[in-house]
N, CA, C and O atoms as CSV, one atom per row, in Angstrom:
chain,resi,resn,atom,element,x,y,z
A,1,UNK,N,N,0.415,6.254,-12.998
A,1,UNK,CA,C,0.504,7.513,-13.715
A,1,UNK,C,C,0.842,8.619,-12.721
A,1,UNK,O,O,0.667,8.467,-11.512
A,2,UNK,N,N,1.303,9.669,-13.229
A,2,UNK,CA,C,1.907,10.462,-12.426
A,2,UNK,C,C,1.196,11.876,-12.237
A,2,UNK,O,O,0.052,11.755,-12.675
A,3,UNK,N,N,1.378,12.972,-11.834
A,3,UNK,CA,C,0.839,13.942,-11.533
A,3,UNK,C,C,0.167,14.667,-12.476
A,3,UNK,O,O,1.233,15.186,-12.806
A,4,UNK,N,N,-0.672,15.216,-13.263
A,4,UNK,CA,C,-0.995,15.975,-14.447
A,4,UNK,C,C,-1.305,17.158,-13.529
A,4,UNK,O,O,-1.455,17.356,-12.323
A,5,UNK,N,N,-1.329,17.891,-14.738
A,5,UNK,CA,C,-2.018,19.369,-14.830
A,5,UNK,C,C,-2.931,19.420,-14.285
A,5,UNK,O,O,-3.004,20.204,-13.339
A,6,UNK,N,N,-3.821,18.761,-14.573
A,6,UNK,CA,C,-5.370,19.039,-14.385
A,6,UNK,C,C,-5.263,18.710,-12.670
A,6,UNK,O,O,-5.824,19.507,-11.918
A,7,UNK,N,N,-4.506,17.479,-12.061
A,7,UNK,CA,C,-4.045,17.699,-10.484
A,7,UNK,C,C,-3.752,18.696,-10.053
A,7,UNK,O,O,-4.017,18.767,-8.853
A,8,UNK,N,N,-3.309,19.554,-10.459
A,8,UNK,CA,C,-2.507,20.934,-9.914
A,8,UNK,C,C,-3.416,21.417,-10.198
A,8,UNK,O,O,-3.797,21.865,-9.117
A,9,UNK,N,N,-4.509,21.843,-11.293
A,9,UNK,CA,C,-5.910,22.663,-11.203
A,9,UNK,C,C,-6.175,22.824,-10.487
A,9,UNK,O,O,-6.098,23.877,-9.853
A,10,UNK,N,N,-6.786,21.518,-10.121
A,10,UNK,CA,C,-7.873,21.489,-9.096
A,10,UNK,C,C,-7.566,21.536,-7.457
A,10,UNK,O,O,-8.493,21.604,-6.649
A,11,UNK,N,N,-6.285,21.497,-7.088
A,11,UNK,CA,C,-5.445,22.174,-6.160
A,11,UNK,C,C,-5.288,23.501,-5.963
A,11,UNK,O,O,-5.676,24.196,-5.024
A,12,UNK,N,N,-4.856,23.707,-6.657
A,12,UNK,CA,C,-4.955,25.607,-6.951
A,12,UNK,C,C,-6.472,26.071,-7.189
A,12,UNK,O,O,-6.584,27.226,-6.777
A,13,UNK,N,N,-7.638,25.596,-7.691
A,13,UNK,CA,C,-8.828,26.032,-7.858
A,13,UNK,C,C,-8.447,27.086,-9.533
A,13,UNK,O,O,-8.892,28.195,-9.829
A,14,UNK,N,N,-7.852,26.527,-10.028
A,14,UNK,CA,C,-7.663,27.420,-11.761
A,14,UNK,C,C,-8.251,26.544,-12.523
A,14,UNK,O,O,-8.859,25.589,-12.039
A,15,UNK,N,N,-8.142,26.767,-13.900
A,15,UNK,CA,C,-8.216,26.106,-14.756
A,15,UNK,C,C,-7.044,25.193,-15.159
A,15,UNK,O,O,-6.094,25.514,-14.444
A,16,UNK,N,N,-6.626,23.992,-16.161
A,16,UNK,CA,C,-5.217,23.464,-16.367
A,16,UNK,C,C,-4.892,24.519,-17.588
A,16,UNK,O,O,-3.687,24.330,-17.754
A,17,UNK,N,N,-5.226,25.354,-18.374
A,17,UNK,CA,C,-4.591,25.898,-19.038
A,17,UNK,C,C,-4.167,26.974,-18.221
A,17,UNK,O,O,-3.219,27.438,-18.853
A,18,UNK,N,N,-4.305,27.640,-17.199
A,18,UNK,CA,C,-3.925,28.591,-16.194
A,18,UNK,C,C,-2.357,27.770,-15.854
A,18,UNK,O,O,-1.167,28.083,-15.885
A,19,UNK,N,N,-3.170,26.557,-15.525
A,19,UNK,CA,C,-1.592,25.846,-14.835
A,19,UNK,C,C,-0.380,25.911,-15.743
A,19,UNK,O,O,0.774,26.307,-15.586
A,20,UNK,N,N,-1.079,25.365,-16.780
A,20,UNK,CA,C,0.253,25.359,-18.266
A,20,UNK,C,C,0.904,26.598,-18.535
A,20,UNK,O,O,2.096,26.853,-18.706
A,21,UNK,N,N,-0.087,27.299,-18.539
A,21,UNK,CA,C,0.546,28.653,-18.986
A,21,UNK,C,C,1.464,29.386,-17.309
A,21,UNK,O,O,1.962,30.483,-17.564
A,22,UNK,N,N,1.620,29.085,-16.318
A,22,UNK,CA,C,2.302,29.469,-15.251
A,22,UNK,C,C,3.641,28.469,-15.725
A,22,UNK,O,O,4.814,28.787,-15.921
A,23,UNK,N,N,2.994,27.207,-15.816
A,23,UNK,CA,C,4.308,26.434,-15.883
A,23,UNK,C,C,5.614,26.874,-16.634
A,23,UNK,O,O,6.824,26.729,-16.458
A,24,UNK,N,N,4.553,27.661,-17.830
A,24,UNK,CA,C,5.514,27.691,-19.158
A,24,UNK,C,C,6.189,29.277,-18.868
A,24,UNK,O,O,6.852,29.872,-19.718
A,25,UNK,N,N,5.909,29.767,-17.638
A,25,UNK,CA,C,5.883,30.915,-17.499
A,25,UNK,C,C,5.516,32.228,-18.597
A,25,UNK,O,O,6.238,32.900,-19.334
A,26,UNK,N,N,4.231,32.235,-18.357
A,26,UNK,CA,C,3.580,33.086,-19.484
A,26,UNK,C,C,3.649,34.106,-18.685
A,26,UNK,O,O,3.972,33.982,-17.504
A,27,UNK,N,N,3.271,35.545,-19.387
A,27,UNK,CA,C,3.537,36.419,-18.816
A,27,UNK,C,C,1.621,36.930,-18.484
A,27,UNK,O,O,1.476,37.999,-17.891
A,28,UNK,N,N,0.908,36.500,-18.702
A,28,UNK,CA,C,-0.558,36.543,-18.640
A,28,UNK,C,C,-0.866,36.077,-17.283
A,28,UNK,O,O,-1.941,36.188,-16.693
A,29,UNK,N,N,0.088,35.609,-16.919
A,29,UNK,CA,C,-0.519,34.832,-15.198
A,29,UNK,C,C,0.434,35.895,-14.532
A,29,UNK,O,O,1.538,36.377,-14.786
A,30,UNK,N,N,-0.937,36.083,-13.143
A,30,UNK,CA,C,-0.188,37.014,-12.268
A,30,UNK,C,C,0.706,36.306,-11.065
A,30,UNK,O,O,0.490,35.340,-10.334
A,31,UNK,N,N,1.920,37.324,-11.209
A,31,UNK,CA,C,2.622,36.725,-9.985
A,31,UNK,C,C,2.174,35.505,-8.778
A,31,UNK,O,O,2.532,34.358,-8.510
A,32,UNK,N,N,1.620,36.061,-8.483
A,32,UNK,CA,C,1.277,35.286,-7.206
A,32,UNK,C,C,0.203,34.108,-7.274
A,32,UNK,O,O,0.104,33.287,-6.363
A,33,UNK,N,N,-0.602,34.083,-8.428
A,33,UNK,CA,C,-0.977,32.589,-9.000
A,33,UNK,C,C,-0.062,31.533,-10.009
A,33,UNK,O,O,-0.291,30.404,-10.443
A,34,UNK,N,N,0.982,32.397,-10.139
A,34,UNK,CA,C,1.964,31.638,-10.869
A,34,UNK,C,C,2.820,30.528,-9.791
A,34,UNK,O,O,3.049,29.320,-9.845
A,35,UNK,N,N,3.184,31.739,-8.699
A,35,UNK,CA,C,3.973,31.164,-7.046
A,35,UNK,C,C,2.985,30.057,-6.745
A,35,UNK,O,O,3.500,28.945,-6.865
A,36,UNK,N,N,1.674,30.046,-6.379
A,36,UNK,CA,C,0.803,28.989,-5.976
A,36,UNK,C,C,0.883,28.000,-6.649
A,36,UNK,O,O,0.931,26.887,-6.125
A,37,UNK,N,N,0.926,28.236,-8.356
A,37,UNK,CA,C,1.133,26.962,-9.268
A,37,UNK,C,C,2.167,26.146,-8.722
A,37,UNK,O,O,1.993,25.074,-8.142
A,38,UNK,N,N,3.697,26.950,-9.031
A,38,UNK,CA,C,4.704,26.164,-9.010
A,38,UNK,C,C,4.948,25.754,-7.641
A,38,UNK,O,O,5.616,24.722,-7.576
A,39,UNK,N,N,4.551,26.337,-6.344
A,39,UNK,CA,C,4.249,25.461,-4.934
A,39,UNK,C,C,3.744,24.217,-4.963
A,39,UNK,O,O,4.151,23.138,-4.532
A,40,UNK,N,N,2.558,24.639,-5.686
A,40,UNK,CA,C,1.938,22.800,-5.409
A,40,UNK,C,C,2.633,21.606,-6.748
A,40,UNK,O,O,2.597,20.378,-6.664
A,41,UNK,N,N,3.266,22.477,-7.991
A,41,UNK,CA,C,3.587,21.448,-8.585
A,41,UNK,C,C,4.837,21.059,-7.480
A,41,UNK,O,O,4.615,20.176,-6.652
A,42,UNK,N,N,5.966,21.655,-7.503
A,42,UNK,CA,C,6.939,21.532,-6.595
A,42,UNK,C,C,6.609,20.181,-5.068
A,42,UNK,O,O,7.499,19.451,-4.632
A,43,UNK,N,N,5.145,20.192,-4.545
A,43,UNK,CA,C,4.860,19.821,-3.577
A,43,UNK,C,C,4.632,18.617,-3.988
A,43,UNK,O,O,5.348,17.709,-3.564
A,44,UNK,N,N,3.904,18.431,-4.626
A,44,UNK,CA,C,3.568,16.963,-5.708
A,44,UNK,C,C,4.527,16.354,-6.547
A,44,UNK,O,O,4.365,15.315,-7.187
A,45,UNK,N,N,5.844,17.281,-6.491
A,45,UNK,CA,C,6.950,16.178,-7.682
A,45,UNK,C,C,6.493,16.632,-8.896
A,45,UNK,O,O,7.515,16.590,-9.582
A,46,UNK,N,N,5.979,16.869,-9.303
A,46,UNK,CA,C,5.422,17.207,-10.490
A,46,UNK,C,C,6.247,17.140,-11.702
A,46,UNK,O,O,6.965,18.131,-11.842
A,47,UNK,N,N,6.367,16.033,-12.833
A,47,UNK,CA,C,7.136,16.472,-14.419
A,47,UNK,C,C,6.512,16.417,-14.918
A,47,UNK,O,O,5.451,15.795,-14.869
A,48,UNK,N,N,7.114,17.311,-15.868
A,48,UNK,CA,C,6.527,17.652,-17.728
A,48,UNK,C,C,6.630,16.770,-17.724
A,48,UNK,O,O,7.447,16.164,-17.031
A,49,UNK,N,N,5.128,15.842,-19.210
A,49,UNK,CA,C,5.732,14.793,-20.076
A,49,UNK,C,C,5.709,15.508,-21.133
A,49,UNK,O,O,4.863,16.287,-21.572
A,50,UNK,N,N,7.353,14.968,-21.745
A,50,UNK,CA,C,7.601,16.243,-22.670
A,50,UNK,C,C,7.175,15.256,-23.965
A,50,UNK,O,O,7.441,15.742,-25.065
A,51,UNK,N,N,6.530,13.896,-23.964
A,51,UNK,CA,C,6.085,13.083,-25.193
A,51,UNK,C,C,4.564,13.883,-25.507
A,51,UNK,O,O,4.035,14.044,-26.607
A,52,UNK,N,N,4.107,14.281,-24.269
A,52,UNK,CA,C,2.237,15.327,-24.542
A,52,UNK,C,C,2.834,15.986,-24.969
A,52,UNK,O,O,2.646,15.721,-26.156
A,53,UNK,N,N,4.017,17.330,-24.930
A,53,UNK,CA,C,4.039,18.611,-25.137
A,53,UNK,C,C,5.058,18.476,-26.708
A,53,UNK,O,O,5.091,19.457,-27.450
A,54,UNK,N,N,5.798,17.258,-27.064
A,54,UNK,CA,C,5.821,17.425,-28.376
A,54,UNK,C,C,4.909,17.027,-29.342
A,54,UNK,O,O,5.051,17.347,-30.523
A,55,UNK,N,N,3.816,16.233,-28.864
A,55,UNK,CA,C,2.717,15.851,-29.122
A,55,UNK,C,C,2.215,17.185,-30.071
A,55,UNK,O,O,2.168,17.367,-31.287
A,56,UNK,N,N,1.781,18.221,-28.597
A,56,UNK,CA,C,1.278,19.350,-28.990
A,56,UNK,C,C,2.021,20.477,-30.037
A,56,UNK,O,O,1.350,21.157,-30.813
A,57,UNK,N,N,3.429,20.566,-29.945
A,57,UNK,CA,C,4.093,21.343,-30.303
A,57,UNK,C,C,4.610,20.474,-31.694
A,57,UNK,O,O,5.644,20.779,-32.289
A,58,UNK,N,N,3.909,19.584,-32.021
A,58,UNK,CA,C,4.495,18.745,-33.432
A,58,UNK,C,C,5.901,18.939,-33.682
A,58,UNK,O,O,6.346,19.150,-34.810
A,59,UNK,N,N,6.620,18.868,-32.616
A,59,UNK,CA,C,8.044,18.812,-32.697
A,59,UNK,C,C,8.504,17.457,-31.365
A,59,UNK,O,O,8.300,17.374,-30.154
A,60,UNK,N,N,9.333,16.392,-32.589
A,60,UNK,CA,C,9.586,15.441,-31.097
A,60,UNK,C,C,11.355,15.407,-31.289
A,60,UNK,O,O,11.840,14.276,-31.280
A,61,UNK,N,N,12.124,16.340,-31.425
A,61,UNK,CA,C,13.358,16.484,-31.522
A,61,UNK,C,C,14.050,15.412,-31.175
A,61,UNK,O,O,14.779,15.331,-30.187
A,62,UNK,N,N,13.774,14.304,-32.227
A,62,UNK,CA,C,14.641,12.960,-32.600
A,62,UNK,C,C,15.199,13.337,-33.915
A,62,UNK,O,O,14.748,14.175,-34.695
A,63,UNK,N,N,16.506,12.409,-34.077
A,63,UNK,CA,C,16.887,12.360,-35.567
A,63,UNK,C,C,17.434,11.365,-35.914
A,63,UNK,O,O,18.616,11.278,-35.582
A,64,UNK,N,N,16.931,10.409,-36.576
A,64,UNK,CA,C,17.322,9.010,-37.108
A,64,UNK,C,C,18.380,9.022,-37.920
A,64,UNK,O,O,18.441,9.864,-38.816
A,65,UNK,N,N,19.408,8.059,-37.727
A,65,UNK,CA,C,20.210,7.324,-38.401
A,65,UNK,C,C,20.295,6.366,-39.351
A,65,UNK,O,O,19.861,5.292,-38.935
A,66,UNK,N,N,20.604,6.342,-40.231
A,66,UNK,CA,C,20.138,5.185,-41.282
A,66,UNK,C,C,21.403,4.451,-42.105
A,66,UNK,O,O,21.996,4.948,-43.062
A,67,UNK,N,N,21.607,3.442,-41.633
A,67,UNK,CA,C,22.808,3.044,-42.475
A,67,UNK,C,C,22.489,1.338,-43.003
A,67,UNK,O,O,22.112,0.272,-42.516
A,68,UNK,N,N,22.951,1.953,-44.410
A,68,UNK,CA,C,23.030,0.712,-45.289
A,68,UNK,C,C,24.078,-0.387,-45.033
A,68,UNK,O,O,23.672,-1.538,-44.876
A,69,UNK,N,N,25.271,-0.143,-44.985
A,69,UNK,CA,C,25.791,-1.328,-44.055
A,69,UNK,C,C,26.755,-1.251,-43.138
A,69,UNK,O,O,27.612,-0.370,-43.201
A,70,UNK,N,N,26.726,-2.181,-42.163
A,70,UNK,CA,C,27.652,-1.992,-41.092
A,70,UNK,C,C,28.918,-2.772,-41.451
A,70,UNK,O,O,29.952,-2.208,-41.094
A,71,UNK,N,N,29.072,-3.993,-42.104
A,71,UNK,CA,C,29.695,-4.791,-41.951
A,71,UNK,C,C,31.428,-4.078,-42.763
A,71,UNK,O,O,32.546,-3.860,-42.296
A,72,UNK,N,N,30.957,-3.965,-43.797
A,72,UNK,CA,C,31.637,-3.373,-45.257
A,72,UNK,C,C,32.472,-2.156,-44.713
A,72,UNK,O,O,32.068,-1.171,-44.093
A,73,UNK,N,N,33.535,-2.434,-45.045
A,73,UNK,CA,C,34.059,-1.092,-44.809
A,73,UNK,C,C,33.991,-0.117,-43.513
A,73,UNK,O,O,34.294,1.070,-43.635
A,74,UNK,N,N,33.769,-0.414,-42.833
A,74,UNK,CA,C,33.590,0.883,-41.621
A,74,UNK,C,C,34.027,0.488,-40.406
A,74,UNK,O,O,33.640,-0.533,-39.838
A,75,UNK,N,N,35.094,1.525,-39.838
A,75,UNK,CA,C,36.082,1.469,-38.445
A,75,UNK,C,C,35.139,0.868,-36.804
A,75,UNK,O,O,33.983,1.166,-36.505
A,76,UNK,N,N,35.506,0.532,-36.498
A,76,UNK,CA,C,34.791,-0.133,-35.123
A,76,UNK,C,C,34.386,1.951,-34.669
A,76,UNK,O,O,33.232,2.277,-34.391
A,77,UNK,N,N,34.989,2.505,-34.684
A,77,UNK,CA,C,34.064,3.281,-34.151
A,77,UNK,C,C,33.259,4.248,-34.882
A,77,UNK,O,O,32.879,5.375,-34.565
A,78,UNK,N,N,33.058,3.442,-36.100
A,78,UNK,CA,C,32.238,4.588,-37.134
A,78,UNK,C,C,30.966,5.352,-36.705
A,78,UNK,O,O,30.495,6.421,-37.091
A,79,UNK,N,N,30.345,3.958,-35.271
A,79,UNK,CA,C,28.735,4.350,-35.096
A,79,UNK,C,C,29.071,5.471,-33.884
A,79,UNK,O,O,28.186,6.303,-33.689
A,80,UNK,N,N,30.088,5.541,-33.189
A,80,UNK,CA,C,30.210,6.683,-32.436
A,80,UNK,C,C,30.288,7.867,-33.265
A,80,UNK,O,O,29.447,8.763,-33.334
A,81,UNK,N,N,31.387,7.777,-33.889
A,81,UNK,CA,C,31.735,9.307,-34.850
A,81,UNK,C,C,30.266,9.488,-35.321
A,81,UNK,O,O,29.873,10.636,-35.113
A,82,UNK,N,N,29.756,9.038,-35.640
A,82,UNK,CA,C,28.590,9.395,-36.383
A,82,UNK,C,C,27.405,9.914,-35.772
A,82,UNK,O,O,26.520,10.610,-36.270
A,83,UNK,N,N,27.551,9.392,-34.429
A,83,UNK,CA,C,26.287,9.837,-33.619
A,83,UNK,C,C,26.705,11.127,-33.119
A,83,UNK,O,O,25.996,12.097,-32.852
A,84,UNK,N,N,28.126,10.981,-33.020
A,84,UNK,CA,C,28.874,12.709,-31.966
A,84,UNK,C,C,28.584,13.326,-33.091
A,84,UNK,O,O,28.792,14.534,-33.203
């Protein structure tokens, strides 16, 4: 597993919602605990998992395709056109 928030907390001595909210660049965090955040995430590699944060944000910006048949009727590149 990889770096979380709550790692960068307790590095910085904040809370992880301090961290989140620097990450997300809120405007509630002051300058210079925001710089410390993104130092040590930066130092650690640190990524979003953006599967927690659509988790949270009940948005997972997929959109399914659904097709009844492939065989019948449709150009070898129907499944491209369709996805572009």
């Amino acid at each position: 597993m990889g770096v979380t928030i709550k790692d960068i907390a307790k590095l910085a001595n904040v809370s992880h919602t301090t961290v989140s909210r620097a990450l997300n660049n809120s405007p509630l965090i002051k300058e210079k605990t925001k710089k410390k955040i993104l130092d040590i995430a930066n130092t650690l590699n640190y990524i979003p998992d953006y599967h927690a944060k659509n988790l949270v944000l009940q948005k997972s910006h997929t959109i399914g395709l659904f097709f009844t048949s492939m065989a019948n009727g449709t150009s070898p590149s129907f499944l491209a056109d369709s996805i572009r």
